[in-house]
N, C-alpha and C positions, 0 to 999 in steps of 0.2 A: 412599218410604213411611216414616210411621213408626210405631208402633201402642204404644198407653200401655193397662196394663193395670188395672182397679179392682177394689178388694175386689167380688167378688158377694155379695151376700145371701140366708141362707140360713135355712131353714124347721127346723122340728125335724122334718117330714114327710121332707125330701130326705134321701136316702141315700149316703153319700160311696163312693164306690167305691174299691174294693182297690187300685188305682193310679192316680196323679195323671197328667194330662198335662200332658207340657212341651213347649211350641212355639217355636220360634224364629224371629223374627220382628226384621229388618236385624239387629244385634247385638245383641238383648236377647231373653232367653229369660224367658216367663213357663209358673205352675204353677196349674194351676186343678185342684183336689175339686170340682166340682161343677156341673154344666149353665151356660152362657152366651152370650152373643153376642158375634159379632164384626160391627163394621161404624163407620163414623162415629161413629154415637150408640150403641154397643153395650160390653160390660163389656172384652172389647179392642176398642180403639179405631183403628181403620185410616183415617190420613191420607191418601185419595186420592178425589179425584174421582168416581172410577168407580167406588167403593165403597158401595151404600144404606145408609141409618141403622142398621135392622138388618136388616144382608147372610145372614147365616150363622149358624147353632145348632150347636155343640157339645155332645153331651149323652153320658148313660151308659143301658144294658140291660145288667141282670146281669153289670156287673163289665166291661163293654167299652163304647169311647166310637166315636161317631159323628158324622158328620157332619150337616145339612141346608142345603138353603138355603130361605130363606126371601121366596120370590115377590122375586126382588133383577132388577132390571133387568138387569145385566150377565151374570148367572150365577153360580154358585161352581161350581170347579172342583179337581176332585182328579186328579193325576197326568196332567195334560195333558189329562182328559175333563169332559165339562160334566155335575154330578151334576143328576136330575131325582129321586132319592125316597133317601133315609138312606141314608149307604154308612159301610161300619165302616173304622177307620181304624186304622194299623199303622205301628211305627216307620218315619225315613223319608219317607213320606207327605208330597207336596209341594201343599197347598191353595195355589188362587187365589183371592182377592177382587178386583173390580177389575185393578190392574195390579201389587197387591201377591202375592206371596208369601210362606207360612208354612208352615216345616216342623215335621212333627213331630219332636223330637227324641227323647222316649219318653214311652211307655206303662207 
C-alpha cells in the first residue's frame, strides 16, 4: 500500500479543530486540521485494489475526530471490527481500508 497525502481545501465556514490528526500510513505520517477522505481518489490517497475512490471520511464534532465509511464495497474497519455508522477515534487506533492499514498515531 501506499497512500500520498494532498492539501484539503478549506472553507472559511470549516472549523479547525483543537488537535490535528496524524496517521501513519507504511512509513509516512500525514497531518490533517480538517475533515477528508481516504480512498483511491480521495485527499489521502490509498493504493490498493480493494480500496473505493472515496472509501472512508475522516472528520471532526467538538474538538474530536471520527471515523465514517462511506457505502465502500469492502468496508472500513477500525480495530479489527467492520464500522457501519461514525466511531470516534483514539490514539493507537488501527483503521482498515481495503487491505491497507492506518494507524492513528495522535490525536
Amino acid at each position: 500500500m501506499s497512500a500520498v497525502g494532498r492539501r484539503a481545501d478549506r472553507t472559511r465556514s470549516e472549523a479547525v479543530p483543537s488537535h490535528a490528526l496524524q496517521l501513519q500510513a507504511d512509513n509516512q505520517r500525514h497531518v490533517f486540521h480538517s475533515q477528508f477522505t481516504a480512498g483511491r481518489q480521495g485527499t489521502l490517497v490509498i493504493n490498493d485494489d480493494f480500496a473505493s475512490g472515496q472509501h472512508a471520511r475522516f472528520q471532526t464534532a467538538r474538538g474530536l475526530w471520527y471515523l465514517e465509511d462511506l457505502g465502500s464495497t469492502n468496508g472500513t474497519w477500525l480495530n479489527g471490527r467492520r464500522t457501519f455508522s461514525a466511531q470516534r477515534l483514539k490514539k493507537g487506533d488501527k483503521v482498515k481500508i481495503g487491505r491497507s492499514v492506518i494507524v492513528v498515531a495522535s490525536i
